[in-house]
C-alpha positions as CSV (number, residue, x, y, z in Angstrom):
1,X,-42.1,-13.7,14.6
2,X,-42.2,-10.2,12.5
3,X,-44.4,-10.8,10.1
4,X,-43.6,-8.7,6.7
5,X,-45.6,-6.2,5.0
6,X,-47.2,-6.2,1.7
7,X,-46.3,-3.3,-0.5
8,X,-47.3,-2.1,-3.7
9,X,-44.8,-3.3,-6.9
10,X,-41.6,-1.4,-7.2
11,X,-41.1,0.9,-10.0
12,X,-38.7,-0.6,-11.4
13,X,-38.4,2.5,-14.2
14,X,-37.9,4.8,-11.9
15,X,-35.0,2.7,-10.0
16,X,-33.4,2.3,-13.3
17,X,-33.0,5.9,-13.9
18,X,-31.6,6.2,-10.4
19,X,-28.0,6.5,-9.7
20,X,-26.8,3.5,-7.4
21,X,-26.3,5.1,-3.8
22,X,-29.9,5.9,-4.8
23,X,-31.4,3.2,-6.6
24,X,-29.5,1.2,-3.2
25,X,-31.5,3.3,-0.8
26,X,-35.3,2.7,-2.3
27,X,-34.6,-1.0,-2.7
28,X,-33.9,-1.4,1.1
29,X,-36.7,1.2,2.0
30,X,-38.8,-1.0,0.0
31,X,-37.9,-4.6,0.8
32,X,-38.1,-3.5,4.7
33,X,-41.8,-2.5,4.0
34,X,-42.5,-5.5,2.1
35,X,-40.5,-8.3,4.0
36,X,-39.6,-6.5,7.5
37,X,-36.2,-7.6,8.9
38,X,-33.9,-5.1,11.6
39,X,-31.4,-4.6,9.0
40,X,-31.0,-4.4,5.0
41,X,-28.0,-3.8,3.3
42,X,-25.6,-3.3,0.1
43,X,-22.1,-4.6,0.5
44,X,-19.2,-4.4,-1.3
45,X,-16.5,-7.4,-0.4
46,X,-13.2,-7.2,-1.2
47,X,-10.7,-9.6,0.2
48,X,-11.4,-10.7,3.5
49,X,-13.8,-7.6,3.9
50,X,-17.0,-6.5,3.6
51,X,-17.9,-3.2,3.8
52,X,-21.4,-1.7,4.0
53,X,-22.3,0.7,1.4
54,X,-25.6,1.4,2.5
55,X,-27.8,-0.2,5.3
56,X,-31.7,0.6,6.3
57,X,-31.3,-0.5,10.2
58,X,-33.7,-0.4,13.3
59,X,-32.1,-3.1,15.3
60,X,-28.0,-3.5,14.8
61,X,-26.5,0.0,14.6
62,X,-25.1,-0.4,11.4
63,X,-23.7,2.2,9.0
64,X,-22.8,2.7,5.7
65,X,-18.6,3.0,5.8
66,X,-19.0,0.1,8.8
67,X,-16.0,-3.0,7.6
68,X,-16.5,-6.9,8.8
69,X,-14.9,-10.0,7.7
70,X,-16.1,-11.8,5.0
71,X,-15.2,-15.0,6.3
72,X,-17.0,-14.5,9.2
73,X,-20.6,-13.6,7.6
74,X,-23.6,-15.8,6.2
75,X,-23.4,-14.4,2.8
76,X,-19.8,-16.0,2.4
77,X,-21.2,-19.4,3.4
78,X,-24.3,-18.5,0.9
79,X,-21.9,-17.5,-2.0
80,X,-20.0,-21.1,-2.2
81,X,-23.5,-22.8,-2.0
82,X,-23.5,-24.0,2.0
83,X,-26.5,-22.0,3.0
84,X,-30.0,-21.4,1.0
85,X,-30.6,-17.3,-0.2
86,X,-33.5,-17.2,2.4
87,X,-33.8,-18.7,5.8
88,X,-36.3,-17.9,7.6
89,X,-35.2,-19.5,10.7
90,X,-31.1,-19.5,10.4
91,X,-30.1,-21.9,13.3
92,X,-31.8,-24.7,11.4
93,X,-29.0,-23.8,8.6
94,X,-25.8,-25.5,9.9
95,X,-23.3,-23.5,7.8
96,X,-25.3,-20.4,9.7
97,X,-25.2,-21.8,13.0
98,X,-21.5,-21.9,12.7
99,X,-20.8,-18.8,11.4
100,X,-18.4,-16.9,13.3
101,X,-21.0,-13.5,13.2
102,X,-23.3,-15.8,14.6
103,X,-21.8,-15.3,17.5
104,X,-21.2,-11.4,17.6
105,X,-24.8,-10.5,16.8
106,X,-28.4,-12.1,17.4
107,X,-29.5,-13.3,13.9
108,X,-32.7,-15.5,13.7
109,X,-33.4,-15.2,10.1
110,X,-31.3,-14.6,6.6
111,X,-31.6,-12.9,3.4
112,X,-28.5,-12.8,0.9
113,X,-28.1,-12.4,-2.8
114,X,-25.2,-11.8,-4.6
115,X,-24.8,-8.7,-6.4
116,X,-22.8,-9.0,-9.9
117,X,-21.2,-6.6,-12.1
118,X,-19.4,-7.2,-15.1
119,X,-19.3,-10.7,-14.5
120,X,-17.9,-10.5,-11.4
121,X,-19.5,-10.7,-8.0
122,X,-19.3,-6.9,-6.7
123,X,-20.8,-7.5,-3.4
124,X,-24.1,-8.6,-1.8
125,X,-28.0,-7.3,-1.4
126,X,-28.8,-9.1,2.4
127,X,-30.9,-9.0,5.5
128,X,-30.8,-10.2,9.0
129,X,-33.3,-10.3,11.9
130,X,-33.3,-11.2,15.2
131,X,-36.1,-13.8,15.2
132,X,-36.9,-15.7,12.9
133,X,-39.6,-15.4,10.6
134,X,-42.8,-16.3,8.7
135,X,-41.5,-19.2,5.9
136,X,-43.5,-17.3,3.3
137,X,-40.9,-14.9,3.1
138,X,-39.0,-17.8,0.5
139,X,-41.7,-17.0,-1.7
140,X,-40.1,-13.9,-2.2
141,X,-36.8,-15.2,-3.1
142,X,-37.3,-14.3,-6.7
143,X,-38.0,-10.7,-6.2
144,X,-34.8,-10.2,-4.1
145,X,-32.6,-11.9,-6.6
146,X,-34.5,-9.6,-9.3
147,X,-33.5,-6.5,-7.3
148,X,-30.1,-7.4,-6.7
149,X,-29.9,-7.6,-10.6
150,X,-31.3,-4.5,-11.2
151,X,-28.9,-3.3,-8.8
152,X,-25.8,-4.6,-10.9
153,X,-26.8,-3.4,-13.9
154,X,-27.1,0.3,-12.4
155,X,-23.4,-0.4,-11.4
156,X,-22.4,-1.4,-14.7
157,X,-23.8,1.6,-16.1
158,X,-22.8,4.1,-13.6
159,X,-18.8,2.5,-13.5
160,X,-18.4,2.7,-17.1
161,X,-19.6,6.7,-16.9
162,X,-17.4,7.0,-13.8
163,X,-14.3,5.5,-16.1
164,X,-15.0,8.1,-18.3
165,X,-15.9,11.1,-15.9
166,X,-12.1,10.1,-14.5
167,X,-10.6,10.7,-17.4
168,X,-12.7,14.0,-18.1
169,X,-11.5,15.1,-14.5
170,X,-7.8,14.3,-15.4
171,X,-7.7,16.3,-18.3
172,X,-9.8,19.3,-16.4
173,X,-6.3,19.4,-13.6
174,X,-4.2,19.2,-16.6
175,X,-3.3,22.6,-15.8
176,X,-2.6,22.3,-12.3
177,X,1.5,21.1,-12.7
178,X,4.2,22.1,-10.6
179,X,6.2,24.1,-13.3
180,X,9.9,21.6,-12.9
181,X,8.9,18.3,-12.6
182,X,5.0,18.7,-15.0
183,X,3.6,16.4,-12.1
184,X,0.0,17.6,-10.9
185,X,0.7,20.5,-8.4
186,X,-0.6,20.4,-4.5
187,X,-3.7,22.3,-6.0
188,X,-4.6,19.3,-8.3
189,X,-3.9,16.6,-6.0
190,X,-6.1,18.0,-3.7
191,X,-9.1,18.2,-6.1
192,X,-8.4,14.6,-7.0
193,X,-8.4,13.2,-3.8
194,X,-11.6,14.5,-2.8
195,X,-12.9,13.1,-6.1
196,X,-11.4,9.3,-5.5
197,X,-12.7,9.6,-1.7
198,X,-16.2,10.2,-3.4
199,X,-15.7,7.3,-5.2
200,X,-14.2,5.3,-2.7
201,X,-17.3,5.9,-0.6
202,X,-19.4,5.2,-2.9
203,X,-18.9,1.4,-4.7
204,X,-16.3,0.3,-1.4
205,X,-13.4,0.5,-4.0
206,X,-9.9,0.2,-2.0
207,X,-7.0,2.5,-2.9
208,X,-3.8,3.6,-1.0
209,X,-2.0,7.0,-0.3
210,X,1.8,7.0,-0.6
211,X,4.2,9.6,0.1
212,X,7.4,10.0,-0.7
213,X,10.5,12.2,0.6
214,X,13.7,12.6,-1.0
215,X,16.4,12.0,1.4
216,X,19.0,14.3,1.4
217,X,18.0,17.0,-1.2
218,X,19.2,19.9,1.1
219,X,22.9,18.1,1.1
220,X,22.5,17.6,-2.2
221,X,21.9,21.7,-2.8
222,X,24.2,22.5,-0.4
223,X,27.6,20.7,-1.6
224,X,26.3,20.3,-5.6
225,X,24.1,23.2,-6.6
226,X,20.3,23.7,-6.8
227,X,20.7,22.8,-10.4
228,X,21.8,18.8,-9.4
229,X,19.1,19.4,-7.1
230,X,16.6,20.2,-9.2
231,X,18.1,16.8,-11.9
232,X,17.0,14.7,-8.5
233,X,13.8,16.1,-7.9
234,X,12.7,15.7,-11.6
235,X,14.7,12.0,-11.6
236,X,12.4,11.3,-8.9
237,X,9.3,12.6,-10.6
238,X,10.0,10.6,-14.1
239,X,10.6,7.4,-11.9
240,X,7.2,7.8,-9.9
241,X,5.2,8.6,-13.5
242,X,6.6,5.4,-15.1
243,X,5.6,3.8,-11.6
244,X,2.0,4.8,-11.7
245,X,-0.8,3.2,-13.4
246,X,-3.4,4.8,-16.0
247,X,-5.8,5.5,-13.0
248,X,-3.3,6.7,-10.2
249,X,-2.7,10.1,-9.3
250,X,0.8,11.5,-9.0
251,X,1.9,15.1,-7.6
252,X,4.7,16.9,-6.3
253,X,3.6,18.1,-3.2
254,X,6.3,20.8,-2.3
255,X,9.6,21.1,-2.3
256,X,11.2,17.5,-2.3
257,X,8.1,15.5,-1.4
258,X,5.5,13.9,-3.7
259,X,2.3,11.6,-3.3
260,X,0.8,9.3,-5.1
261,X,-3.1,8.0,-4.7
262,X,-2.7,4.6,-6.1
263,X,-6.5,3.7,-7.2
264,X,-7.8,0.3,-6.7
265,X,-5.0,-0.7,-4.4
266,X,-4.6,-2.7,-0.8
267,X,-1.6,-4.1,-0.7
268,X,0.7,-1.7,1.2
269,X,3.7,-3.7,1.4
270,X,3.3,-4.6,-2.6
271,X,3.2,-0.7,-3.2
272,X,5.7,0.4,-0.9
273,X,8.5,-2.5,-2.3
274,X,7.3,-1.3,-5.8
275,X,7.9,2.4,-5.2
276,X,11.4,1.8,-3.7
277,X,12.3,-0.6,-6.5
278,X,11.7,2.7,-8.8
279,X,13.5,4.8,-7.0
280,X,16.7,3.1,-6.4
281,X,16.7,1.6,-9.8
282,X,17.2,5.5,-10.7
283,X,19.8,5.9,-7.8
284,X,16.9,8.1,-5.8
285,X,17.5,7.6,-1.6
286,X,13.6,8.3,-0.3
287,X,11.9,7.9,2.5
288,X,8.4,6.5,1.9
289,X,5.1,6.2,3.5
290,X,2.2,3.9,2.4
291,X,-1.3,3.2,4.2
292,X,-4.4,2.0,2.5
293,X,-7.8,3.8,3.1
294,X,-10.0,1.9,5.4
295,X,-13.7,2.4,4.8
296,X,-14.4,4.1,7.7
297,X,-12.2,6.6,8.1
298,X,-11.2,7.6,4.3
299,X,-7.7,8.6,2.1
300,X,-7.3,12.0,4.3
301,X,-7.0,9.8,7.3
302,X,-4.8,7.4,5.1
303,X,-2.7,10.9,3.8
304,X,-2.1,11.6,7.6
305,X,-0.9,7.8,8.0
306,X,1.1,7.6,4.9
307,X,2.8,11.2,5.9
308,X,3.3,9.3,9.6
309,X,5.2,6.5,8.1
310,X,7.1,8.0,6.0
311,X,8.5,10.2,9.0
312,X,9.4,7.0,10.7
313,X,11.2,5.6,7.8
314,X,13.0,8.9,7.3
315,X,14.2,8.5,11.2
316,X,15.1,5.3,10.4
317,X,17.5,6.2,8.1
318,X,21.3,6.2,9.1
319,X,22.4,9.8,11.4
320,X,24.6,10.4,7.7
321,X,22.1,10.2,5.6
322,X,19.5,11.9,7.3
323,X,21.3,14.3,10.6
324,X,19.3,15.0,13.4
325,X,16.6,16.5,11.6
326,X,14.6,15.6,8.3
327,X,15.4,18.0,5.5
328,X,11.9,19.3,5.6
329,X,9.4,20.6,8.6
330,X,6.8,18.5,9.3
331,X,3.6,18.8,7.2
332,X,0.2,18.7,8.8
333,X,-2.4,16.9,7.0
């Protein structure tokens, strides 16, 4: 068996003034030193996954971004009350010993606490180890449970001044508007994105990119005027605003295309019936794209993916509609 380390007491005033990628880190530095274990972590679940925020591994090869299935892990079976918080040998634990990560990975001996936030479980604080170990470590039960706490209360603190930095950061690209439609220019959606990716890395938080391309804008200019085709394009624009929540992000990217980065959002086919509702309940024809981030790869992957699909939905339109050719080159993201 590994048998833990003693440390000195945490300072718990110092963690509290930490911000909680920090505060994250020195809990896991300092529960390996005290308790051992290959690998500690912070989650974040949400749905059927669970994402590592930040891990403090020497055996597994896990990363902070890295996505698993709930369903699959210990800490689901120890959230609904099948498996104890500590076990120090986890194949005595039948809820563990069935567990479908079991299976994937050597785990001898457990760790898990939920982490909550506002009242609602955000994620978990949890350890596993490849043997198991000493059955003192349950003494320390009450000190993990203790960190976890501290570690939700961080959150709570840190996501009501993120709520508000948002809206600060809103008002700062207020300025950045694409002079017809007074939607956020490329120039602002840019610096927003990089923002939401921050967050996005940093609590697990899901959102989605969507873009959106008029169809038939040029045929529009062509046969009506630029004037009718500048009515569509702003049609479109006051659709898509009246879409979007408080906390999205809406631009007009160029041209006839827009975006949207829909905050807090993983349900892609949700979004993308939602979006087309809009449009067509305006009489806008659009081709549209939607792909939600995934943890490891992050919303300019998803922008690419999003820009991808809704190439293939423009293609999929009929030859009138559409022509050999989409109305727009191809933009690289």
């Amino acid at each position: 068996m590994d048998a833990p380390t003693r440390t000195v007491p945490f300072a718990t005033e110092q963690l509290l003034s930490s911000d909680f990628q920090t505060a994250a880190r020195a809990v896991l530095a300092y529960l390996r030193g005290r308790l051992g274990f290959g690998l500690w972590m912070v989650t974040r679940t949400n749905g059927d996954d669970w994402i590592v925020l930040t891990a403090d591994d020497r055996d597994y090869g896990v990363a902070a971004g890295d996505l698993f299935r709930w369903s699959d892990s210990f800490c689901s079976q120890m959230v609904i009350g099948l498996g104890p918080r500590v076990a120090p040998d986890s194949a005595r634990v039948p809820a563990y010993a069935a567990a479908p990560i079991g299976r994937q990975v050597t785990i001898g001996a457990y760790v898990g606490v939920p982490i909550f936030a506002g009242g609602e479980m955000f994620g978990t604080l949890c350890a596993i180890n490849q043997t198991p170990m000493p059955a003192s470590i349950i003494e320390d039960q009450p000190l993990v449970e203790l960190l976890a706490g501290l570690l939700g209360n961080i959150l709570i603190r840190e996501r009501t001044a993120d709520a508000e930095r948002r809206l600060r950061e809103r008002a700062e690209v207020e300025s950045m508007t694409d002079a017809l439609t007074g939607l956020l220019n490329r120039r602002g959606w840019d610096s927003l994105l990089e923002r939401e990716e921050d967050r996005c890395r940093r609590y697990g938080d899901p959102a989605s990119i969507a873009i959106i391309d008029l169809d038939g804008l040029k045929r529009t200019n062509d046969f009506a005027g630029h004037a009718e085709g500048d009515r569509l394009i702003k049609r479109a624009a006051a659709a898509l605003r009246v879409a979007a929540r408080s906390t999205d992000v809406v631009a007009r990217l160029g041209g006839d295309e827009f975006g949207l980065i829909l905050v807090g959002s993983a349900d892609e086919g949700a979004e993308l019936s939602r979006i087309n509702s809009v449009l067509h309940g305006v009489s806008v024809d659009a081709s549209v794209g939607v792909c939600v981030r995934h943890p490891s790869r992050g919303l300019t992957d998803a922008l690419a993916e999003a820009d991808l699909r809704m190439l293939a939905a423009k293609r999929a339109c009929s030859g009138a509609r559409v022509g050999s050719a989409p109305d727009r080159p191809r933009r690289t993201a």
